[in-house]
N, C-alpha and C positions, 0 to 999 in steps of 0.2 A: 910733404906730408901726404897718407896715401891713409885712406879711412876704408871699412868693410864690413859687411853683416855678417854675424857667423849667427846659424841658426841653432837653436837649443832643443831639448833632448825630448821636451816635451809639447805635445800640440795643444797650440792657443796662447803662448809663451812668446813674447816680442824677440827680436834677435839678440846677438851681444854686439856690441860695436866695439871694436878692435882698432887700432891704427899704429901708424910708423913714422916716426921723422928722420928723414935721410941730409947729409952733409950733400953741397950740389955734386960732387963730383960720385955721390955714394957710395963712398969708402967704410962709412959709420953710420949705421944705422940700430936705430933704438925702438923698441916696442911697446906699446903703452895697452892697457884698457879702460882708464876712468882717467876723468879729466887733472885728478891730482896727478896722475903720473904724469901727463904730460907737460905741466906747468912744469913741475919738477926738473924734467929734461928740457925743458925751455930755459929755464932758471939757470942751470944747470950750463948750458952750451954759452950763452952768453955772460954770464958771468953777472947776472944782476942780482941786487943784494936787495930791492926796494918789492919785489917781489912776492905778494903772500898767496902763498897756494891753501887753500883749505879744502879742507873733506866734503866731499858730495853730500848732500842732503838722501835722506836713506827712502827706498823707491817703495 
């Protein structure tokens, strides 16, 4: 997993956080920006079914 700030358009504006999760050998690699997507693809890669991703609370 590899996480990053990306800065936004306006000044005084916290960053966006971004990130990736890579297979080890990183053949597949997937992109996320909010932590539902990344359950998602967690969820996803492993095959778990017991899993509840739910929506961010709004900022």
């Amino acid at each position: 997993m590899r996480l990053w700030p990306e800065s936004r358009e306006f000044e005084g504006q916290g960053p966006l956080w971004r990130g990736s999760l890579s297979d080890l050998d990183g053949s597949n690699t997937r992109y996320f920006d909010n932590g539902s997507t990344l359950c998602a693809i967690v969820a996803d890669c492993t095959g778990a079914t017991t899993m509840q991703c739910t929506p961010e609370q709004s900022r």
